[in-house]
Wavefront OBJ file of the C-alpha trace (Angstrom):
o trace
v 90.603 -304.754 28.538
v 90.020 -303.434 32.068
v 86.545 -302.713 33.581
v 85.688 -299.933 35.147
v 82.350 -299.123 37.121
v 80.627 -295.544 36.134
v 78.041 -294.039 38.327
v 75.706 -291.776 37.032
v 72.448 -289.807 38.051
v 69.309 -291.384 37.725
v 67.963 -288.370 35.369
v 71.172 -289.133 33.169
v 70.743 -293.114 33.036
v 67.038 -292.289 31.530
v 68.431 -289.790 29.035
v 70.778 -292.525 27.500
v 68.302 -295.176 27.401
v 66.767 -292.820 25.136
v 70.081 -293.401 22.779
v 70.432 -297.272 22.615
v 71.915 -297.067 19.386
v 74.941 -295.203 21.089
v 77.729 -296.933 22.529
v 77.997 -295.290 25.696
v 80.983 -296.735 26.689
v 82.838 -295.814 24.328
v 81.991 -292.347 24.748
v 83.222 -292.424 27.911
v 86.356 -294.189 26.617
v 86.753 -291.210 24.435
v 85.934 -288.636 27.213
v 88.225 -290.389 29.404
v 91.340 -290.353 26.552
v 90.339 -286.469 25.589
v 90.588 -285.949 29.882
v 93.795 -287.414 29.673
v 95.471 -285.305 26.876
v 94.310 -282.424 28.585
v 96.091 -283.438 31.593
v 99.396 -284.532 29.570
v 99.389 -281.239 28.469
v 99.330 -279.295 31.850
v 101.604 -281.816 32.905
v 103.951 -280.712 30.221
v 103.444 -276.727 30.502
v 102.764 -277.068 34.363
v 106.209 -278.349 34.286
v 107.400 -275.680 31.836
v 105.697 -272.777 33.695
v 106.302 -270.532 36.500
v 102.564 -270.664 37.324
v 101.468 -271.291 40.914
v 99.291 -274.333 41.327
v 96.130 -272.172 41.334
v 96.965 -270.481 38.228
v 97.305 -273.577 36.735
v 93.928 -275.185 37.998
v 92.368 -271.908 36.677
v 93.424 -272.365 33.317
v 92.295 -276.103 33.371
v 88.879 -274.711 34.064
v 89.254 -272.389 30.972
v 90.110 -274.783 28.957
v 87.532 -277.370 29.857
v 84.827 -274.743 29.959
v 85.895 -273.814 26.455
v 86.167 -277.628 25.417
v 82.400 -278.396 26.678
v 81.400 -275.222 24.823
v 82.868 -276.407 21.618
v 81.382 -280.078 21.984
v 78.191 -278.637 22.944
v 77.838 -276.790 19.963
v 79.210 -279.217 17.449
v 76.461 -281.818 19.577
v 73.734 -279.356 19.253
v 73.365 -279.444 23.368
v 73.529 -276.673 25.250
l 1 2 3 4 5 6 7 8 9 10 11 12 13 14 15 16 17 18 19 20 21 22 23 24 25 26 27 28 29 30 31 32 33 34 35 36 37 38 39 40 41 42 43 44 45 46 47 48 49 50 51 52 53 54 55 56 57 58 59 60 61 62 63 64 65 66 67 68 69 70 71 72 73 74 75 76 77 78
């Protein structure tokens, strides 16, 4: 399997280390494959669509802001 190099904020590195028993990579992995679908899916109704580019990059903001809302809450973050 490929390796790939993350950067992250200091802040956030101390928050993990918090969570050793989580396996922070693959959360990302997951993130990363959830990222991805999204994108597939634009592709597909981008492709589809009579949207303008912008209209498009709105409603990938919608939808992520509505995806991190629904993790969040299922997570207990906020």
């Amino acid at each position: 399997m490929p390796i790939i190099t993350l950067s992250v904020p200091e802040e956030l590195k101390k928050e993990m280390e918090k969570s050793k028993f989580v396996n922070w990579s693959e959360v990302a992995r997951e993130a990363i494959k959830e990222k991805i679908l999204q994108l597939r899916v634009l592709d597909s109704l981008a492709s589809k669509s009579k949207l303008t580019e912008k209209d498009a990059l709105e409603l990938g903001k919608k939808i992520n802001k509505s995806l991190h809302e629904r993790y969040a809450k299922k997570s207990g973050a906020r």
